[in-house]
C-alpha positions as CSV (number, residue, x, y, z in Angstrom):
1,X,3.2,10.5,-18.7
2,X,5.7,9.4,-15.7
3,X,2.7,8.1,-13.7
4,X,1.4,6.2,-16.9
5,X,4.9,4.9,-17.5
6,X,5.1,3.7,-13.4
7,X,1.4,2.4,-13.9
8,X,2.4,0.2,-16.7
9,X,5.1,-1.2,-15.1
10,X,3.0,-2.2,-12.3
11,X,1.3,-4.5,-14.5
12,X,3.4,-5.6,-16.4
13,X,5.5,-6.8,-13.2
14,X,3.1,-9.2,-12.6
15,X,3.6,-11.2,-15.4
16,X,6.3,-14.3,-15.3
17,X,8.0,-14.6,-18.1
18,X,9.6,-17.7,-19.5
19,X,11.7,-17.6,-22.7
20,X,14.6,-15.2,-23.3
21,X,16.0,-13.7,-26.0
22,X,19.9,-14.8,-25.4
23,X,21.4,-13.5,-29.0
24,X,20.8,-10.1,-26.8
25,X,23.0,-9.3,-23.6
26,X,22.1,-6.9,-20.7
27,X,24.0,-4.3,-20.1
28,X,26.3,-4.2,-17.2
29,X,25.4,-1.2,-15.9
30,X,21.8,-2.2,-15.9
31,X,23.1,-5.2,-13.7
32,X,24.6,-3.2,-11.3
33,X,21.2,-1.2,-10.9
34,X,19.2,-4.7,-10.6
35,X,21.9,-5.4,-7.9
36,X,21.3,-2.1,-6.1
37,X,18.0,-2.6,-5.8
38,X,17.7,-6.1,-4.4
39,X,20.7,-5.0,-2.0
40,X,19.8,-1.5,-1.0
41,X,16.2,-2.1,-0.5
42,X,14.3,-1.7,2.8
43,X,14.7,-4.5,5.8
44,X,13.7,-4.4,9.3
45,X,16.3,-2.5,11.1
46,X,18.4,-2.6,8.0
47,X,19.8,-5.8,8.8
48,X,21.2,-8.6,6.5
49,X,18.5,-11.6,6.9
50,X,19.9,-12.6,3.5
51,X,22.6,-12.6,1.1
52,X,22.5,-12.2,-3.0
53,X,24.4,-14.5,-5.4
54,X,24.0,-12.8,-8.5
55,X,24.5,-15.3,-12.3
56,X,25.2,-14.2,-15.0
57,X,27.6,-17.8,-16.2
58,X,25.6,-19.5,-18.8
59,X,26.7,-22.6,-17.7
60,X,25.9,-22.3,-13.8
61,X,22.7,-20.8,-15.4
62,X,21.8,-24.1,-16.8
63,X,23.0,-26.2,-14.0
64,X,20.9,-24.2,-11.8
65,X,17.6,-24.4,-14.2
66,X,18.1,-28.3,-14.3
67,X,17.6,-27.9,-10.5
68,X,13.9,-26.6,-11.0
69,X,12.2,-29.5,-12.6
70,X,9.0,-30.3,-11.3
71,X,8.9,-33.3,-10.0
72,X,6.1,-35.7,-10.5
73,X,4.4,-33.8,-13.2
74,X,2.0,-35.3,-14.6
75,X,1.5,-38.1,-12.2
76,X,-2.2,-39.1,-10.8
77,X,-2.1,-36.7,-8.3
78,X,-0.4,-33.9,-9.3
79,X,-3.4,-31.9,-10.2
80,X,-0.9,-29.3,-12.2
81,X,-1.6,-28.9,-16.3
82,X,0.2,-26.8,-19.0
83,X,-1.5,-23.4,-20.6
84,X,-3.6,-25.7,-22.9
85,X,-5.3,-27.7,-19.8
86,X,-3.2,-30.6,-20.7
87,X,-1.7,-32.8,-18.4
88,X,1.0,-33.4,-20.1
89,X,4.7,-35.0,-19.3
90,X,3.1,-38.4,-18.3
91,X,6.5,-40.3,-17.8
92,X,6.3,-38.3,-14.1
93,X,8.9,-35.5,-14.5
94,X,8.0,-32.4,-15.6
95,X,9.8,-29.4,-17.1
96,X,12.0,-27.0,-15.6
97,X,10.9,-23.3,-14.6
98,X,12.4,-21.4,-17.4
99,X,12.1,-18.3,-15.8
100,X,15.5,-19.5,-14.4
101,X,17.0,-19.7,-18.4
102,X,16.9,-15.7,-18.4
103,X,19.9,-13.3,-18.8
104,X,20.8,-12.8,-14.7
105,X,19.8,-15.1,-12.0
106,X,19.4,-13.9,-8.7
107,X,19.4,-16.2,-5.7
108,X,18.5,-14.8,-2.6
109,X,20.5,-17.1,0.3
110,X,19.8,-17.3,3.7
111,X,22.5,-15.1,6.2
112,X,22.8,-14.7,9.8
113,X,22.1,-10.6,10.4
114,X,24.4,-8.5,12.1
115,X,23.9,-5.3,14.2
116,X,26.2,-3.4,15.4
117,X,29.0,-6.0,14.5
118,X,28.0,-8.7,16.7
119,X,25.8,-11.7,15.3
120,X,22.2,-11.6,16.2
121,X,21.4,-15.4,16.1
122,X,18.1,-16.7,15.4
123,X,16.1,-18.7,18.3
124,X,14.7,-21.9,17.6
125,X,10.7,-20.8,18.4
126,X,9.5,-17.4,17.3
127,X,7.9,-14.4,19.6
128,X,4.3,-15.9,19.2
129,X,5.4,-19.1,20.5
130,X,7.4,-18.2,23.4
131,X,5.6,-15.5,24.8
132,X,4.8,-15.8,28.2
133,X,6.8,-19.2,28.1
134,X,10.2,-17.7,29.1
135,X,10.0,-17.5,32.1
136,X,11.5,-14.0,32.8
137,X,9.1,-11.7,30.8
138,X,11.4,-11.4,28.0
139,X,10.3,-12.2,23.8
140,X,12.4,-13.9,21.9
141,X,12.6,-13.1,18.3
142,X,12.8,-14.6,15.6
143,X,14.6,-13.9,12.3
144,X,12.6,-16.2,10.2
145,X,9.6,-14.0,9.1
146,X,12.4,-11.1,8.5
147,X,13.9,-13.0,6.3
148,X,11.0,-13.7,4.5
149,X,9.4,-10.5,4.3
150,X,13.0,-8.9,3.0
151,X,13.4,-11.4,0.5
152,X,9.9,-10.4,-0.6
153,X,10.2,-7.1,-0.5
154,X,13.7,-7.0,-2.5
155,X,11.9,-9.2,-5.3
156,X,9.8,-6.6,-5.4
157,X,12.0,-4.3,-5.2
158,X,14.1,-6.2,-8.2
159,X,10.9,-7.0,-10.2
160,X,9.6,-3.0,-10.5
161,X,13.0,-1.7,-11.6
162,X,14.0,-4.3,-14.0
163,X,10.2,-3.7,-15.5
164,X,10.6,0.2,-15.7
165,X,14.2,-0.6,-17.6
166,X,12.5,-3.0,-20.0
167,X,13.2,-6.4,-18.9
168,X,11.0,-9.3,-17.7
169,X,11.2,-11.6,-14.7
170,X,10.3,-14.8,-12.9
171,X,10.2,-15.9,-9.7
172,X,11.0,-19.2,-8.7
173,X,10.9,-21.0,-5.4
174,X,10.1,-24.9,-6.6
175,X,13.7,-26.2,-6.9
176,X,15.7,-29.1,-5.4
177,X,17.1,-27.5,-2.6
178,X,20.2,-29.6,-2.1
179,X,21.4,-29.4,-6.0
180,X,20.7,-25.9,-5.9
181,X,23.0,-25.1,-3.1
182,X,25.4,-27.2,-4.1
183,X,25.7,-25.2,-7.3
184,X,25.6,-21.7,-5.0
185,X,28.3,-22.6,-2.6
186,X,25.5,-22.1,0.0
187,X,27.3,-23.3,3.6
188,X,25.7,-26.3,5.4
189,X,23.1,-25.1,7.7
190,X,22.0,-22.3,5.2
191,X,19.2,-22.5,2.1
192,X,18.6,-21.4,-0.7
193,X,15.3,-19.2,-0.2
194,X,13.9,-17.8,-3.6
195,X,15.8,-18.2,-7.2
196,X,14.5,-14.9,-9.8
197,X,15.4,-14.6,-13.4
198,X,15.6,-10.9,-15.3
199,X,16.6,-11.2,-18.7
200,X,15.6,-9.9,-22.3
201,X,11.9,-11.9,-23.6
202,X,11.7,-13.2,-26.7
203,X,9.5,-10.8,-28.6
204,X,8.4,-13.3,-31.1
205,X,7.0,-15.8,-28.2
206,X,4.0,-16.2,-26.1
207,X,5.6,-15.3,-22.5
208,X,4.2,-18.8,-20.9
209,X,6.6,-20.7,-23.3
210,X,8.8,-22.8,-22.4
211,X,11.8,-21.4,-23.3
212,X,13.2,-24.7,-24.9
213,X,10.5,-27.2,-24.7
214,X,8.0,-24.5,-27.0
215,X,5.3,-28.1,-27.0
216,X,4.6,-26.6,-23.5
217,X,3.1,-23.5,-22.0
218,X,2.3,-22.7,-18.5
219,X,-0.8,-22.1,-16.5
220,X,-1.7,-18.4,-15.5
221,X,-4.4,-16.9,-13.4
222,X,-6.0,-13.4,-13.6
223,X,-5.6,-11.3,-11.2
224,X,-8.2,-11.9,-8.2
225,X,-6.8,-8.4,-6.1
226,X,-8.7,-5.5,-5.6
């Protein structure tokens, strides 16, 4: 029963959802477990390669959503159409990702990681590229994949245990970068790397409907891994 329960959250976790329920409110404590998990998850040598802003402001929310409109939709060549093969907003800007309208946003922010309380700071060229170019048979590293793969792993980490507590998620990384840091406080020289909404779906909606435009549905895809 566990392993059927564990089995069909794995599915389900693949799914982006895009409207949200918002008469219904999430549970702080359920917050603080979504926190622990995109926090406490696994990195390479435990370090902080990023740092996680954590929404819950309905207003921020929105400012923040406005941030992920597509630009260009619908333009000549922008080859992307809504659930219905339509290209539709012709005018040439699109609709926001309203994954982002959900219950909690989570922003996972770029940070400089720290070991052993002195700043590790990241080189310029990673290992690949300056191996055997150093000169003195050192590597350097660089932070940049880490970062990646952690934010990708705590998404995961975020999306599994927010789908075994019986909420939905979206990921989004298509945003305007400098609007959306503005609106995170994000220091200059530091980006915003990957926004995530967890929230409450709307039961009585198709899950690829935008949550306040409901004249348009997103694309999906089957799943193509084996």
């Amino acid at each position: 029963m566990f392993r059927q329960m564990i089995k069909k959250s794995i599915h389900k976790s693949q799914h982006c959802n895009r409207n949200w329920d918002l008469s219904k409110k999430m549970p702080q404590e359920d917050i603080d477990l979504i926190i622990e998990a995109a926090t406490q998850c696994v990195t390479k040598q435990n370090l902080n390669h990023y740092k996680t802003h954590v929404i819950t402001d309905r207003t921020l929310i929105e400012e923040i959503e406005a941030a992920t409109a597509i630009p260009d939709f619908g333009s000549e060549d922008n080859e992307f159409r809504g659930y219905d093969g339509v290209q539709g907003y012709d005018e040439g800007f699109g609709p926001t990702n309203s994954q982002i309208s959900a219950h909690t946003v989570l922003a996972f922010v770029e940070d400089e990681p720290y070991q052993f309380g002195e700043e590790i700071r990241e080189p310029l060229e990673s290992s690949r590229e300056m191996r055997g170019k150093t000169g003195d048979g050192k590597m350097s590293v660089s932070y940049k994949e880490d970062r990646d793969q952690a934010v990708g792993i705590a998404a995961g980490y975020v999306n599994l245990v927010a789908t075994m507590m019986g909420y939905s998620t979206g990921c989004c990384k298509c945003f305007h970068m400098d609007k959306i840091n503005k609106a995170l406080g994000v220091p200059e020289g530091k980006n915003t790397v990957l926004l995530m909404g967890v929230g409450i779906a709307d039961p009585a909606r198709q899950r690829q409907e935008h949550h306040s435009d409901a004249s348009f549905s997103f694309g999906s895809h089957k799943n193509m891994r084996t």
